[in-house]
N, C-alpha and C positions, 0 to 999 in steps of 0.2 A: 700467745694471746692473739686471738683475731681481732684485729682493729676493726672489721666490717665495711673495707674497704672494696671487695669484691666489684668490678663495672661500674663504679662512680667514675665523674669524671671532672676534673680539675684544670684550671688553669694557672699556670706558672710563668711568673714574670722574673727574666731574669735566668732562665730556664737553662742556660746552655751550658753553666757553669756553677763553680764555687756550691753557696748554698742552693739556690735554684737548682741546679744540678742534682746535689745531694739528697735535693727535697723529692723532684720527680723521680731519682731511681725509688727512693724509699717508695712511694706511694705507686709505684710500676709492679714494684717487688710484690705490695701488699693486693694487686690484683686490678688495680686502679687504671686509668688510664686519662692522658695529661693530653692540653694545647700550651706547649710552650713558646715561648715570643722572648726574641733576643733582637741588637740592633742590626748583627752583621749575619747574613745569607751563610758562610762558611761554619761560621760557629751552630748555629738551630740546625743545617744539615748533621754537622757532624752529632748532637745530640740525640736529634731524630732516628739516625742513621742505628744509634748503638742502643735506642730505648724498642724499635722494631714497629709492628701492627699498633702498640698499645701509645704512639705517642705524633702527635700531629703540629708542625711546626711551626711557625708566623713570625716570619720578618717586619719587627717594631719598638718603635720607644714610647714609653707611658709618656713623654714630651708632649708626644700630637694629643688633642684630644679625641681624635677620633678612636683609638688604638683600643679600649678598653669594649665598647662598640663590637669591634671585629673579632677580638678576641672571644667574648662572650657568643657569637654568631657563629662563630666558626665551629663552638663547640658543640651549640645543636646541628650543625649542619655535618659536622662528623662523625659525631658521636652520636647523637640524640637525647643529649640532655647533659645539664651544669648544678655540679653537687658542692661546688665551694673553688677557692684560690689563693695559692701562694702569693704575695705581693713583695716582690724584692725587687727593690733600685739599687743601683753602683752607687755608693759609697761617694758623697760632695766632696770636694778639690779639700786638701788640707791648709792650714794657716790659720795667724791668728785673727782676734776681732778687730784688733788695727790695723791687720794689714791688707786683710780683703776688702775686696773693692766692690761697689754699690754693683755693678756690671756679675761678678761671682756668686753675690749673692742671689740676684733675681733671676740667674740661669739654672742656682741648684734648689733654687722655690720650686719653679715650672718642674723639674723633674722630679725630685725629692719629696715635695710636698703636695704640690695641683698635682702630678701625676700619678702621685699612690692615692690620692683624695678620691681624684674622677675614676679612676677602678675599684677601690672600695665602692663609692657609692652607687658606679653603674652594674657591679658582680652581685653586691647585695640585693637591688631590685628585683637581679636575674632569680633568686632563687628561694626556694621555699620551705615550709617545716622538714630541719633537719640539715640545712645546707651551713655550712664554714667558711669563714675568710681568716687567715693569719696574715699580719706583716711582717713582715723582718725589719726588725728597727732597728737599737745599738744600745747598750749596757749606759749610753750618755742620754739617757729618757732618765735616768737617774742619778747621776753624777759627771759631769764637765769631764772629757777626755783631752788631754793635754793635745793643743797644735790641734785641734779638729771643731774652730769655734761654728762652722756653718752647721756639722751633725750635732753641735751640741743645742744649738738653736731653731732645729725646726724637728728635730727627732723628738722631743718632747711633747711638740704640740701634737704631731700626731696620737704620741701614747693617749692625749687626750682625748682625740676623735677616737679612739680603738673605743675607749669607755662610753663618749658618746653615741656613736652607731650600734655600739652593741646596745645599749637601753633602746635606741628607737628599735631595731629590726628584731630582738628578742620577743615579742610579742609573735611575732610569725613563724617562732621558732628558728630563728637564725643565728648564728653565734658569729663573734668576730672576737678574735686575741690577738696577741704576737709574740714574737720571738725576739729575746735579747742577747744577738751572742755578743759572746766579751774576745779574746783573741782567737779567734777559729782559722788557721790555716789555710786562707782562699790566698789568691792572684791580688789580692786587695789589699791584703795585709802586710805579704812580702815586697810590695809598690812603698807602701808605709814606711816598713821597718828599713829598708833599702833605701831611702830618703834620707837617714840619717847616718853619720859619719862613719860608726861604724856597727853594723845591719847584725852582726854575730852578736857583739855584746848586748846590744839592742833588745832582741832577743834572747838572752841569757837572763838581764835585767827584770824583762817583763815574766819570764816565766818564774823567777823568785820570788814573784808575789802573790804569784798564782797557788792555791792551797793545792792544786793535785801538780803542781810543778810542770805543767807542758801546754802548749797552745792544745786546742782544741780540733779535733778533725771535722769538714765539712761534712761526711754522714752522721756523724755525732747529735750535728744542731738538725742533718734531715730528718730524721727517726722522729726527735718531739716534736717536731713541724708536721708531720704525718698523723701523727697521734692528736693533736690537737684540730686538726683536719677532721679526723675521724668520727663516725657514732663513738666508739670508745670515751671519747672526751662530752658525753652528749650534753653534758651539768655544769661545763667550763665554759665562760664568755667575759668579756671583758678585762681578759686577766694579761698581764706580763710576765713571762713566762723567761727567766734569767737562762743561758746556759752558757755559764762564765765560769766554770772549773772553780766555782768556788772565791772568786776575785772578790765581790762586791759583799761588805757587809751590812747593807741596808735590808730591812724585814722586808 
């Protein structure tokens, strides 16, 4: 199936690894061509370095507000021209509602929340009949994840802004959705599951519950992340978009 991805060109937050990663090789593969932005100079080289001609790299944290700005600038100034955007943040501090502190909270706002906001809204202005934004959000947009009360508290609200910006910029032809992975196999998860006392059973536990019995691989979630990127998805907006092997039984 051709996605119709041929010399579009994407921005990807988060880009250097994990899903971000997985999302820009998919969309590389498909003929595309990415500005990805990561915090640390070593990691966006090393991603840049292995994605070739087709990928241009930008040392930033959706924190600043200027980041989303540069990002979007950089892509017509490389490429010449912005056809949509991965939007993936690191994953907020774990613990629970009692025990995080007013200080935890308001630092994983500013990046989790105002920093996917202010790139949502400054990628969407960028672009026109036909252009995409996905987020990456978390399977707790629908159900509370144990020990993770900050993503379970502001990952929501987004899913709401996904509904809401997609009504407003739908009129121009622009689509906005996301992506919900549930245990996908990043540097994230094994941080998580390594947290607890003991990391194997931990893991044994969760994949028992899982209908296809195994965590998830990060080009797994790139591939629908691409496609929902794509013309191929041109009649998709607004939508949450699960890919949780089957975990979550809500419609």
């Amino acid at each position: 199936m051709d996605l119709g991805l041929h010399d579009r060109v994407f921005v990807v937050t988060g880009g250097s690894r994990g899903i971000g990663r997985a999302t820009a090789d998919a969309l590389v593969a498909e003929g595309a061509r990415v500005v990805l932005s990561a915090r640390t100079p070593e990691s966006v080289d090393t991603a840049v370095d292995a994605l070739g001609d087709a990928a241009v790299g930008v040392v930033a944290d959706l924190a600043d507000p200027t980041t989303p700005q540069r990002l979007v600038d950089t892509a017509h100034e490389r490429f010449g021209r912005l056809d949509g955007a991965l939007l993936s943040v690191g994953g907020p501090p774990a613990g629970t509602v009692l025990e995080t502190s007013d200080e935890t909270w308001v630092r994983a706002f500013e990046t989790v929340f105002l920093g996917t906001l202010r790139a949502a809204r400054t990628v969407t202005a960028a672009l026109g009949d036909g252009g995409s934004v996905a987020l990456v959000l978390s399977t707790s947009v629908r159900s509370p994840l144990a020990n993770l009360a900050i993503s379970n508290g502001l990952r929501p609200g987004l899913g709401m802004l996904v509904k809401t910006l997609a009504d407003e910029v739908g009129p121009r032809g622009v689509r906005v959705n996301a992506v919900l992975p549930g245990r996908i196999d990043t540097e994230r998860l094994v941080e998580l599951d390594g947290a607890t006392p003991d990391p194997a059973r931990t893991r044994r536990e969760h994949e028992a519950g899982i209908p296809l019995r195994r965590y998830g691989q990060p080009e797994e979630l790139g591939r629908v992340a691409a496609f929902l990127l794509s013309p191929a998805a041109s009649y998709v907006t607004g939508t949450m978009v699960p890919v949780d092997g089957g975990v979550h039984r809500t419609l």
